[in-house]
Backbone as JSON, one array per atom type, in Angstrom:
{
  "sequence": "XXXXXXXXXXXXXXXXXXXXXXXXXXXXXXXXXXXXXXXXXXXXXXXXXXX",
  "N": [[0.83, -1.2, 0.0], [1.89, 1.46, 0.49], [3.89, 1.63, -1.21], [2.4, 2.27, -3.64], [1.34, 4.78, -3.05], [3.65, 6.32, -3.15], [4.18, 6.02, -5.87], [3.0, 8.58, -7.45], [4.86, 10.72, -6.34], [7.36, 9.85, -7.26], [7.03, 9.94, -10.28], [6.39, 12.45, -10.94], [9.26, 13.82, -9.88], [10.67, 12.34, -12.13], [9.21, 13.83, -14.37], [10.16, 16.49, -13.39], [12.68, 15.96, -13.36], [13.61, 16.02, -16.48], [11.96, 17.71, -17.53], [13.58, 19.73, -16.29], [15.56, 19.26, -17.52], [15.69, 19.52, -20.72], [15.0, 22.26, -20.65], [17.46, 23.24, -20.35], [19.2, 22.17, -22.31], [17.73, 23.09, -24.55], [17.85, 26.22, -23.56], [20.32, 26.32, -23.92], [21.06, 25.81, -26.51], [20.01, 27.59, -27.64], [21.26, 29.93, -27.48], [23.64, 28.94, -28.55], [22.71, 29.72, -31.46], [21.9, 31.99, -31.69], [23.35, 33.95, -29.88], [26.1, 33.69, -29.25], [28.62, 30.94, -29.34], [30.28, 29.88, -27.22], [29.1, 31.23, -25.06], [26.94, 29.43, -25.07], [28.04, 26.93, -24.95], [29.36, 26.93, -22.51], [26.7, 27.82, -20.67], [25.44, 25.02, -21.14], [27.42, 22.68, -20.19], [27.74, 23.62, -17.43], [24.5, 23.81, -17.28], [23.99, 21.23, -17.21], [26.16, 20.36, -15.19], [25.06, 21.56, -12.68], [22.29, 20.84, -12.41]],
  "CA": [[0.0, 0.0, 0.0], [3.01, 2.18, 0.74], [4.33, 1.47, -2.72], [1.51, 2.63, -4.41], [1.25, 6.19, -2.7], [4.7, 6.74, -3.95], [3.98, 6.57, -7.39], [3.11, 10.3, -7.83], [6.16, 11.14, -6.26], [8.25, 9.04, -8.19], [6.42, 10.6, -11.64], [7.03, 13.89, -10.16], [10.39, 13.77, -9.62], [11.41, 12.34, -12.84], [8.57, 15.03, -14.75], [10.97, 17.36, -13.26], [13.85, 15.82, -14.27], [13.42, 15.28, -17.71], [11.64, 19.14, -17.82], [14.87, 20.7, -16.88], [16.72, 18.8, -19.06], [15.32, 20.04, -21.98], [14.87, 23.61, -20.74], [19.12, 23.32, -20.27], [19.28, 22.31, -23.68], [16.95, 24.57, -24.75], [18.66, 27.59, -23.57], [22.17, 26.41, -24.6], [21.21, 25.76, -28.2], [19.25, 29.05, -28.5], [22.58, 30.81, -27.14], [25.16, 28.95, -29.42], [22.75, 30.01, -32.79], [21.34, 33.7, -31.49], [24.85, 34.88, -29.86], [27.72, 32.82, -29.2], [28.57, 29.18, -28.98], [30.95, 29.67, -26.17], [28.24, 31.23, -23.84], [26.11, 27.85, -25.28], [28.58, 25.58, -24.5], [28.98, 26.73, -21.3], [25.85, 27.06, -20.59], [25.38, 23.27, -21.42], [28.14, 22.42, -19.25], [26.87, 24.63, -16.65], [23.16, 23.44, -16.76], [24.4, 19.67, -16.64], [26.24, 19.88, -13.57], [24.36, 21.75, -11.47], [20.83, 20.31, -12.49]],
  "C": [[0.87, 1.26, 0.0], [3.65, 2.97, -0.29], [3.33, 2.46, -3.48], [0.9, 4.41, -4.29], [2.74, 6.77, -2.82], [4.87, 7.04, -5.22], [4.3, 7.8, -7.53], [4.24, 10.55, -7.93], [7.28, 11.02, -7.14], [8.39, 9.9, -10.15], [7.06, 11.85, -11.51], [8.06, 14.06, -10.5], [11.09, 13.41, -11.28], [10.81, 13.26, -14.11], [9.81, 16.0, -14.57], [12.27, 17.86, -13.98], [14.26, 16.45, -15.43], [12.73, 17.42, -18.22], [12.76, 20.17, -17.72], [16.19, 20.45, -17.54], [16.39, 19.63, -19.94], [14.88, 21.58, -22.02], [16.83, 23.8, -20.9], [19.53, 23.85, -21.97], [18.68, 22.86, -24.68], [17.55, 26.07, -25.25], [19.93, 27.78, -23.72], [21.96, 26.74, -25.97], [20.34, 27.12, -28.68], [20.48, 30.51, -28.37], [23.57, 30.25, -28.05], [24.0, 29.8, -30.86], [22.62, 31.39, -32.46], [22.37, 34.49, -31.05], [26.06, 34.27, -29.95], [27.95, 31.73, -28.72], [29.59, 28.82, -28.17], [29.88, 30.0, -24.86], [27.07, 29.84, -24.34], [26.36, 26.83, -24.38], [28.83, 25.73, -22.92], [28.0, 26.29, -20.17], [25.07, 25.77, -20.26], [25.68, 22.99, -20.02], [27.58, 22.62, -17.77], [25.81, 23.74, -16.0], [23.89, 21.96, -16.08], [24.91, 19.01, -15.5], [25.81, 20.39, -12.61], [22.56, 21.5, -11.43], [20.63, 19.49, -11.53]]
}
């Protein structure tokens, strides 16, 4: 029963995930084409390890 009221959470959590992944990469790849593909790549870098 325990199990089963975890779910959500579980969803949740990787929803999250998975949402600021793709905002990371997002806002890297709209920074390497719109200004510069050093503030991108940082960026990247950046998002990835402190996500």
């Amino acid at each position: 029963k325990k199990r089963v009221l975890m779910i959500p959470w579980i969803v949740l959590g990787l929803v999250l995930a998975i949402g600021l992944l793709i905002t990371v990469l997002y806002t890297s790849i709209d920074h390497m084409i719109n200004t510069s593909v050093l503030t991108g790549v940082l960026l990247l870098i950046f998002g990835l390890i402190f996500e």
